[in-house]
C-alpha positions in Angstrom: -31.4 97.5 22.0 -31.3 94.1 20.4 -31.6 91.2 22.5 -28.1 89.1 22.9 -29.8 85.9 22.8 -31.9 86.7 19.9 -28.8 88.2 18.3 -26.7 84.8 19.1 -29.2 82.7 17.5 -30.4 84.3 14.3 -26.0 84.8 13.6 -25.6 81.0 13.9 -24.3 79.0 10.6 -26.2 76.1 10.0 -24.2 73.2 8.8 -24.9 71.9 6.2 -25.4 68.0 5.4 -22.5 65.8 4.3 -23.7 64.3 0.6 -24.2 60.7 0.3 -21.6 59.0 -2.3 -23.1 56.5 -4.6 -20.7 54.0 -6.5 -21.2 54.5 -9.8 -21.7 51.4 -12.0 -18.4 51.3 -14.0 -17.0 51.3 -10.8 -18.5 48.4 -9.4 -17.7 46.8 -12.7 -14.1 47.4 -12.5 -14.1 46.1 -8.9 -15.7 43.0 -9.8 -13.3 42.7 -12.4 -10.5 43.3 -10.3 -11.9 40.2 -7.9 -11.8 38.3 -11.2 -8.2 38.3 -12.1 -7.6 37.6 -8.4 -9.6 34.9 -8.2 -8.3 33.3 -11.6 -4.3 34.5 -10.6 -5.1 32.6 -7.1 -6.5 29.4 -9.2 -3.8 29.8 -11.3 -1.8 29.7 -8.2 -3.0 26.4 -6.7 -3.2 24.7 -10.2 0.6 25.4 -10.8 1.2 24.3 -7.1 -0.6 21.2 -7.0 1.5 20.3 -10.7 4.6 21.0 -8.5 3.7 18.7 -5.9 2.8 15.9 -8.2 6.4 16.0 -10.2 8.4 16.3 -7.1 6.1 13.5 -4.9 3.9 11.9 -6.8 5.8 9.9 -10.2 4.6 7.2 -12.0 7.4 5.6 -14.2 6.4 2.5 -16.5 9.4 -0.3 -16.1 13.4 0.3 -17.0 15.3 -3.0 -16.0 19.5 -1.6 -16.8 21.2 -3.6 -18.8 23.9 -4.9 -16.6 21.1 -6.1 -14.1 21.0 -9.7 -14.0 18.2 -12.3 -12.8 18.3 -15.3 -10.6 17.1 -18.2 -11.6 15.5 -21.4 -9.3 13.8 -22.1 -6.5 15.5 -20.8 -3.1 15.6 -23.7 -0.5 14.6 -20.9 2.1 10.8 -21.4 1.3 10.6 -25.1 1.0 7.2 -26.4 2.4 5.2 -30.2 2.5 3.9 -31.9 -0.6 0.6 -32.1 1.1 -1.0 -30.0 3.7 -4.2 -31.3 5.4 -7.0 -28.4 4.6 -10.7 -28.2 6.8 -13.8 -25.9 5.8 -15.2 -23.7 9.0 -16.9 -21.3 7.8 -18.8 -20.2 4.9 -19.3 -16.2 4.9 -17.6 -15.7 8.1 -18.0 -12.1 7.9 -21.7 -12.2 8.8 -22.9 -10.0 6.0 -25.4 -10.7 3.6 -24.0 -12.7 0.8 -22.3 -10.5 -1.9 -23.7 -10.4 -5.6 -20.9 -11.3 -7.6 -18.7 -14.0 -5.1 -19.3 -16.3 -2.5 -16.5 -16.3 0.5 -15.5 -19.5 2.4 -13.0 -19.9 5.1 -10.9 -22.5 5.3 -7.9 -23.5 8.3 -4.7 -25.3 6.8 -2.6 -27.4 9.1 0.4 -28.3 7.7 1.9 -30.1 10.6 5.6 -28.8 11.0 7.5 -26.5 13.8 8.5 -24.2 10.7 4.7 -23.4 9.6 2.0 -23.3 12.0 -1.8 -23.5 11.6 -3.2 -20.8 9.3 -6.5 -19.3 7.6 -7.7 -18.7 4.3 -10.2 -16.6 3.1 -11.6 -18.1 -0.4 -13.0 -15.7 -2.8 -14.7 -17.2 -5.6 -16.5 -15.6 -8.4 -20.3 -17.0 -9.2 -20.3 -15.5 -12.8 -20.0 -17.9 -15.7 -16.5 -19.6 -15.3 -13.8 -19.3 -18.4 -12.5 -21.8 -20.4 -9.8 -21.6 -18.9 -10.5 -21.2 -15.2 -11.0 -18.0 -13.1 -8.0 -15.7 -12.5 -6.1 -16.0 -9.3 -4.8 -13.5 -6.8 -3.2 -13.6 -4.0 -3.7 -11.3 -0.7 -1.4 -10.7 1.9 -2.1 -8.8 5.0 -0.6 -6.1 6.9 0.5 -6.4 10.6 -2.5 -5.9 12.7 -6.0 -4.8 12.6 -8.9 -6.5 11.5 -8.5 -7.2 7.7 -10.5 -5.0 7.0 -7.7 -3.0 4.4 -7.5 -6.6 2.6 -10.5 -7.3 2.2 -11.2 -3.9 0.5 -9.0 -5.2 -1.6 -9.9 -8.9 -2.1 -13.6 -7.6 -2.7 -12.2 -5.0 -5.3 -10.5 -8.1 -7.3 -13.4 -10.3 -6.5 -15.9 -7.7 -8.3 -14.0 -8.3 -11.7 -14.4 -11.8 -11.8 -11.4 -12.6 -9.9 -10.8 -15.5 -7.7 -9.1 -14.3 -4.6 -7.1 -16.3 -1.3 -6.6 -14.2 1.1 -4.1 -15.7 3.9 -4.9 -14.7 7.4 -1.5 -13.7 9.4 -0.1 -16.8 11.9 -2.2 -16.1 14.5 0.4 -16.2 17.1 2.3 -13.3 15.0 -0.6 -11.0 16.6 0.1 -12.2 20.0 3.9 -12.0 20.6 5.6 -8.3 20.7 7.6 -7.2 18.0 10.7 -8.5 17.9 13.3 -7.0 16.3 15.9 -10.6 15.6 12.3 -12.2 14.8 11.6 -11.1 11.3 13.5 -13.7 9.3 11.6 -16.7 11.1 7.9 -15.1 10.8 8.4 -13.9 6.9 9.8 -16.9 5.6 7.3 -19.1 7.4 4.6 -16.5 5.8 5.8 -16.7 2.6 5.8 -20.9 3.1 2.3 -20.4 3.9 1.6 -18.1 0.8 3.0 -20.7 -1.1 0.7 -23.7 0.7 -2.6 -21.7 -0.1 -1.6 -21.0 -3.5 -0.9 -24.8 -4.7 -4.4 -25.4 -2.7 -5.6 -22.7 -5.0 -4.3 -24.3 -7.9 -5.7 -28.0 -7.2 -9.4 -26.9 -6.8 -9.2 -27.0 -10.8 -11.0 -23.5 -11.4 -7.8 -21.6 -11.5 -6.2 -20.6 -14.5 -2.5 -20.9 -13.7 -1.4 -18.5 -16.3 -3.2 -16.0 -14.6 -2.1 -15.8 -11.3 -1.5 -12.6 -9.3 0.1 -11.7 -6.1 -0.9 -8.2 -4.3 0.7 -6.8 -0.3 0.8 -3.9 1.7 3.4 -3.4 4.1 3.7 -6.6 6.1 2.2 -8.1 3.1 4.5 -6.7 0.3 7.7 -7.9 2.4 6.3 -11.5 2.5 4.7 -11.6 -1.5 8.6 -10.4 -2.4 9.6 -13.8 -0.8 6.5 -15.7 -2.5 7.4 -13.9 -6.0 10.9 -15.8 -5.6 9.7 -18.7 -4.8 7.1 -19.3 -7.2 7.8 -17.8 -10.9 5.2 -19.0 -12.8 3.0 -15.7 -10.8 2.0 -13.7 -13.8 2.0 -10.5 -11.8 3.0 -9.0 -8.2 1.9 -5.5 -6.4 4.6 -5.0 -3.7 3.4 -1.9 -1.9 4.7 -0.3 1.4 8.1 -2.2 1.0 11.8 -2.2 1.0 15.3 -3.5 1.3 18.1 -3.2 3.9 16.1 -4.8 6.3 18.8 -4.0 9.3 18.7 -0.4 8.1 15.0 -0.2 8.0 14.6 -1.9 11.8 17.2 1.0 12.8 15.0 3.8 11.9 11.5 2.9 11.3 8.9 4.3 14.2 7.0 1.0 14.1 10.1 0.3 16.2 10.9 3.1 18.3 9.6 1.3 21.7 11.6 -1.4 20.8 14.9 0.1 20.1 14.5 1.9 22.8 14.5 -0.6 25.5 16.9 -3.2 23.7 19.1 -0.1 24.1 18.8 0.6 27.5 18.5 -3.1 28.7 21.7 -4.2 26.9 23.5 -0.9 27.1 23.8 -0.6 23.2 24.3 2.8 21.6 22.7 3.4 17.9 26.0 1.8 16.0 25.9 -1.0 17.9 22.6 -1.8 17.6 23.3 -2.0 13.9 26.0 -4.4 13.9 23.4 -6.3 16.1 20.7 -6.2 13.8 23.0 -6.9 10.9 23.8 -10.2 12.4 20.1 -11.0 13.6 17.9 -10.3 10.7 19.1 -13.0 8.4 16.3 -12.7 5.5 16.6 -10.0 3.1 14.5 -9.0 0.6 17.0 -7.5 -2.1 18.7 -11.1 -1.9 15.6 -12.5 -3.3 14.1 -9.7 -5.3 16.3 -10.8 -8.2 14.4 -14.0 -8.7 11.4 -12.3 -10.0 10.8 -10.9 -13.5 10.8 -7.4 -13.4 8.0 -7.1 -16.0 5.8 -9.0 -13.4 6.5 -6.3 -10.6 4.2 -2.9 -9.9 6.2 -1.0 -6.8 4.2 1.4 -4.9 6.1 3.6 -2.4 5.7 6.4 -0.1 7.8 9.6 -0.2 7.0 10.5 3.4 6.8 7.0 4.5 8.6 6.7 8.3 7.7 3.4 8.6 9.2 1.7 5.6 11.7 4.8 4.5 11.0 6.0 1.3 15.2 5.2 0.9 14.3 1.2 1.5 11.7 1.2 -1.4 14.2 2.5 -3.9 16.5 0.1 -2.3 14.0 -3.0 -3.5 13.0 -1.6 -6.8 16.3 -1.2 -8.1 16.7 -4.7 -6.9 13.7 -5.9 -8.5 15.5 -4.6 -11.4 13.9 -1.1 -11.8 9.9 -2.2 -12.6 7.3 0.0 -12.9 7.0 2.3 -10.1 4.7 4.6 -8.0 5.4 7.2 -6.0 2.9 8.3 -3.5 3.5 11.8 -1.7 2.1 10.5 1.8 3.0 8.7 4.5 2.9 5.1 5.2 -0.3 5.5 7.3 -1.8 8.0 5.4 -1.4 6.7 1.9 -4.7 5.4 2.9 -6.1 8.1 1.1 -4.6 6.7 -2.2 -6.6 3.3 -2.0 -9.4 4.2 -4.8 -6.0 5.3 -6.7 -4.2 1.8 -5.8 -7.1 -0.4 -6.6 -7.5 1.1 -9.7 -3.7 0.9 -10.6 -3.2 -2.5 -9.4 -6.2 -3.7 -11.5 -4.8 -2.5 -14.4 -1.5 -3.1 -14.1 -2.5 -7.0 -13.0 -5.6 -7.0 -16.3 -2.7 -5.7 -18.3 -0.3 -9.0 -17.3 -2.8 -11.3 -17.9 -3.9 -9.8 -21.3 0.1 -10.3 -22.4 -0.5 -14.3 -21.8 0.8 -15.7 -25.2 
């Protein structure tokens, strides 16, 4: 009698073991292929998208002045200032670096004396290269509102570095202290731009300038006040208005440097948005597309911001086409983060300002 455990055991199956796949080598070929076209489809991809973004944000268009678009001509009374303006050295190098290779810096205070302009600075950049015959080529910074200058004088040392003269002129220094004031910007950019114009006939009597080879250059604040200074003084070979615009009124309405602002002038006075506008449109009694006119519009480079909420991509247009359409960039940042641009700006403003002086007869 056989032996049911015995018997259970020896009538067991065995299973057997699973095989072990191996990928074959055209397979792993035709994957990596596969991972290939992907790869090159998805750079395709990004290529085609970044092209996309640059035509639809970021343009470049060289100057196209209309026809019917006609210039100003004279000197508006607005930016009248002293035939002399008493002018005191306090500091050389005030920024307490090591002196620079190619340029020495000096500071300088002007105090010219009248209710209209007060007390100012002036940064002096001056080449130490061999001088031409003709005297060292001259450009003018303006600053932004606020900070520390230190975005100029990236700037002022990028122009300084090509053998450029550069006067860099300090904001009033009481413009730092008050708040913004919304029926205040008429008074503070036409006594900037009188101050512009103080520094720059300084500039012009030290005797090292060339004065057919003078440049303006402003961001923001400063592109508002060199549009004022480029109507006052014509002779400027060249001007870099960045950050800018027209419809002043419009642009106080709806710009978030102003939010706070708005917000309280409406509540304290009881105002609602439209009349806050007629407001503003009696207040703000400077406006930069009544004075764009007066400058050539060859002399003009227009840098803008297509997601700009601080000066509306909508102003900018609004100056340039009263500059009389002059070549034009468009940036597809913000206001504050166009930032990222400057190694692009310096390098466009250098040429476009090179290329003036080069067209000096």
């Amino acid at each position: 009698m056989e032996n049911p455990k015995h018997s259970q055991t020896n009538t067991q199956t065995p299973i057997p073991n699973e095989p072990v796949t191996h990928t074959t080598f055209p397979r792993r070929l035709l994957r990596w292929f596969v991972l290939l076209i992907y790869g090159v489809l998805g750079l395709i991809g990004t290529v085609l998208l970044i092209c996309l973004i640059y035509v639809l944000f970021f343009l470049h268009y060289s100057q196209r002045t209309p026809r019917e678009w006609q210039r100003k001509s004279g000197i508006p009374e607005e930016f009248a200032i002293p035939e002399t303006c008493p002018v005191e050295e306090i500091g050389l190098n005030p920024y307490r670096k090591p002196d620079f290779e190619g340029y020495t810096i000096r500071r300088y205070r002007f105090t010219p004396g009248t209710e209209e302009i007060t007390d100012f600075l002036v940064d002096w950049f001056e080449p130490k290269g061999e001088k031409p015959s003709t005297g060292y080529p001259l450009v003018m910074n303006s600053p932004i509102t606020g900070g520390g200058m230190q975005l100029e004088n990236i700037f002022s040392r990028h122009f300084a570095d090509q053998g450029m003269a550069v006067c860099l002129v300090h904001r009033p220094e009481r413009y730092d202290r008050e708040p913004k004031q919304l029926d205040q910007s008429g008074y503070w950019w036409r006594m900037m731009a009188r101050q512009s114009r103080i520094a720059y006939r300084w500039a012009l009597q030290r005797g090292e300038i060339d004065p057919a080879r003078t440049a303006s250059f402003g961001i923001s604040n400063g592109g508002f006040r060199n549009t004022f200074f480029a109507a006052a003084e014509p002779n400027v070979r060249a001007h870099v208005i960045c950050l800018a615009g027209g419809d002043l009124a419009g642009m106080l309405l709806v710009s978030d440097f102003f939010v706070e602002t708005r917000e309280e002038k409406m509540k304290n006075e009881g105002m609602d948005e439209e009349q806050l506008r007629a407001w503003l449109e009696t207040v703000v009694d400077l406006e930069t597309t009544d004075f764009a006119p007066y400058t050539d519009p060859d002399s003009v480079l227009m840098i803008c911001a297509r997601l700009d909420r601080i000066v509306p991509y909508r102003n900018g247009l609004l100056l340039w086409e009263a500059f009389g359409r002059p070549e034009f960039i468009a940036l597809p940042f913000g206001h504050y983060s166009s930032a990222y641009f400057i190694p692009y700006i310096k390098r466009a403003s250098l040429e476009f300002i090179q290329r003036r002086f080069e067209s000096v007869p």
